[in-house]
N, C-alpha and C positions, 0 to 999 in steps of 0.2 A: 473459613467455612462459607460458602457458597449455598444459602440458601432461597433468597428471592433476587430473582432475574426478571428482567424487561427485554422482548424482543422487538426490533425495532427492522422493520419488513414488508414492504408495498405487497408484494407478492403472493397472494393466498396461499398458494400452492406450494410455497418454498416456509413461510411464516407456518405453516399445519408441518411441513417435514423438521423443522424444530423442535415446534414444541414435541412431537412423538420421540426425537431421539433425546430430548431432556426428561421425559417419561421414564424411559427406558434406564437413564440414569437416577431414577428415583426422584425427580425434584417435579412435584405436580403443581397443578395452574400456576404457571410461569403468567406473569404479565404479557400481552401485545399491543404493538399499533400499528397503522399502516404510515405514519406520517410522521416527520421527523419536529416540528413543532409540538406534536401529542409525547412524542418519550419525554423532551425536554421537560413539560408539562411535569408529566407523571414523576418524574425524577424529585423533580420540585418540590411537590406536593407529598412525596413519601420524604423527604429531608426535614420538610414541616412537622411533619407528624411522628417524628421522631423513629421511622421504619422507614430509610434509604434502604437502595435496593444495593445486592454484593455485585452483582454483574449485568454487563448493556452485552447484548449481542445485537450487529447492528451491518446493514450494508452499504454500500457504499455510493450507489446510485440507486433515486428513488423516480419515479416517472411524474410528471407533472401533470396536472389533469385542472376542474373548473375549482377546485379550492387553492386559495390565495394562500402561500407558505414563507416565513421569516425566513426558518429554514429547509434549504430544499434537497439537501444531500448529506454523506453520513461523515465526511469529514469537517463540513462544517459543526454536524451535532455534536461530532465527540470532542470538540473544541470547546463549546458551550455547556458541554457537560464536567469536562476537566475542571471549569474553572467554580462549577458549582459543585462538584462535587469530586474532590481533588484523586483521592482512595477510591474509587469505583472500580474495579476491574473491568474492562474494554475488552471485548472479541468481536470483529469484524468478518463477515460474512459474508463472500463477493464474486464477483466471477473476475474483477480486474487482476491480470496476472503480467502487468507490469512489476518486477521486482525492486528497482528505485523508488516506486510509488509507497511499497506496501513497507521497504525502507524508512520512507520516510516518516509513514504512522507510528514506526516502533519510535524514530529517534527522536521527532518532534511530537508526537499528540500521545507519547508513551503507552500506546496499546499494549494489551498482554496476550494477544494472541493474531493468529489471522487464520481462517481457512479457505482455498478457493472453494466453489460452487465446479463442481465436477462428479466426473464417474469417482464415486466411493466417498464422496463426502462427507454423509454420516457419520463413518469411523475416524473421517479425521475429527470429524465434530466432537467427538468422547473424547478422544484422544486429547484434541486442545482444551476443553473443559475439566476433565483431570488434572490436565499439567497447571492447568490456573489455578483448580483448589490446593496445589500444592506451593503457589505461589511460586512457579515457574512460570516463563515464556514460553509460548509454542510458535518455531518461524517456521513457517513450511516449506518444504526441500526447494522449490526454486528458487526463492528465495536462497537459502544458505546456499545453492550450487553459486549464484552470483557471487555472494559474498567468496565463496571459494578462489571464484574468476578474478574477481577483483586484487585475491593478494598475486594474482600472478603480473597485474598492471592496474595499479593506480589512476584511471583518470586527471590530469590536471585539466585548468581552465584554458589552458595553451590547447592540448588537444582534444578538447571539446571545439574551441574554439574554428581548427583546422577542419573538423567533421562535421560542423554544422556548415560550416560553407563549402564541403565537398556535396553534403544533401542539396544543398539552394542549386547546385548547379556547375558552381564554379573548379575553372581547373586549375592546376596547383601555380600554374603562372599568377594568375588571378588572384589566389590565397595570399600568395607570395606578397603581389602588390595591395592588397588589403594590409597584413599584417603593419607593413613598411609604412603606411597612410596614416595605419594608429598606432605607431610605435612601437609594437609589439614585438620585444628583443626575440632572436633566430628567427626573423623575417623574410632568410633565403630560401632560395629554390632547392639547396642540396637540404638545409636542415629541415627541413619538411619533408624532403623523401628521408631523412634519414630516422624520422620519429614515426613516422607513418612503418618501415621496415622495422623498426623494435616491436611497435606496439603486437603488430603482425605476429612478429615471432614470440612474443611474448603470451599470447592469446591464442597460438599456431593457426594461426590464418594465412592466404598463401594470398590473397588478393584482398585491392582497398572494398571492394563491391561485400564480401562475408566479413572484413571488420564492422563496415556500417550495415549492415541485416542484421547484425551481432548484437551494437549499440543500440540500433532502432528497437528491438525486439526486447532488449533489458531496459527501456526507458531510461537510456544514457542520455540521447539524443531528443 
């Protein structure tokens, strides 16, 4: 049961388009704040008092301005909030639409939802807030479309390793002679064209130029 929530939102404009769509879902005076040291607070403070709150909705960059902040962003909060308060249900609120990023808040800070900030947001907002009171997860389709992509290839640290120095510049002679430097086995010039052609075809990319706009763009890279 999901009935006292804390919105944690610099943003007036966005913090007021909240709380109207948790209205909407029947849950009235939701707590707010604009500062991520203030949820931590509140969080606190309602733990003390024997009335934790069931859910943080929360974003993910906050803007800095003349007050002095511990903490100054939302994945640090939901870090400091995990560990006070283990059960809270997490939903993050954000415009970053890096998919590894938001990955990474399910698998490490075990969030229970995410939604970007976009055209129609709102209804995913019910949408993810339902799925919590049911005690599901809500990942949002770019999210899952990656995960999709992902089982079509795997990332290793080998081919991380090759695309990060295709971005810095370098060409695959280059790569070649790096990997060879730090011993890093298939060091050649064919086995790198030939991992670079899988990943390709794996991914159906026809060029190394939309495998890395590919990687860049899903925060592979």
């Amino acid at each position: 049961m999901i009935q006292k929530i804390l919105i944690a939102e610099d943003h007036e404009s966005a913090n007021i388009s909240v709380q109207k769509t948790l209205e909407e879902l029947g849950v009235v005076n939701p707590d707010y704040v604009y500062y991520c040291d203030d949820a931590l607070l509140k969080i606190k403070k309602a733990i003390e008092a024997n009335d934790s709150y069931d859910l943080l909705i929360t974003d993910l960059y906050f803007e800095k301005d003349y007050r002095q902040q511990q903490i100054d962003n939302g994945e640090a909060l939901i870090e400091a909030v995990r560990k006070l308060q283990p059960d809270i249900k997490i939903l993050v609120f954000s415009a970053e639409t890096k998919p590894a990023l938001v990955q990474r808040l399910f698998k490490q800070l075990h969030i229970d939802g995410y939604v970007r900030k976009a055209r129609g947001d709102a209804r995913e907002l019910m949408k993810a807030i339902n799925s919590i009171k049911d005690n599901q997860s809500y990942i949002p389709a770019f999210v899952a479309e990656q995960a999709r992509q992902k089982k079509a290839h795997d990332f290793t640290t080998y081919d991380i390793t090759i695309l990060s120095l295709m971005v810095s510049g370098k060409k695959q002679q280059e790569i070649a002679d790096y990997l060879k430097e730090h011993n890093i086995p298939a060091a050649g010039l064919s086995s790198i064209e030939k991992r670079l052609k899988y990943i390709k075809e794996a991914l159906d990319f026809t060029t190394n130029e939309q495998l890395i706009a590919h990687c860049i763009k899903m925060g592979i890279l």
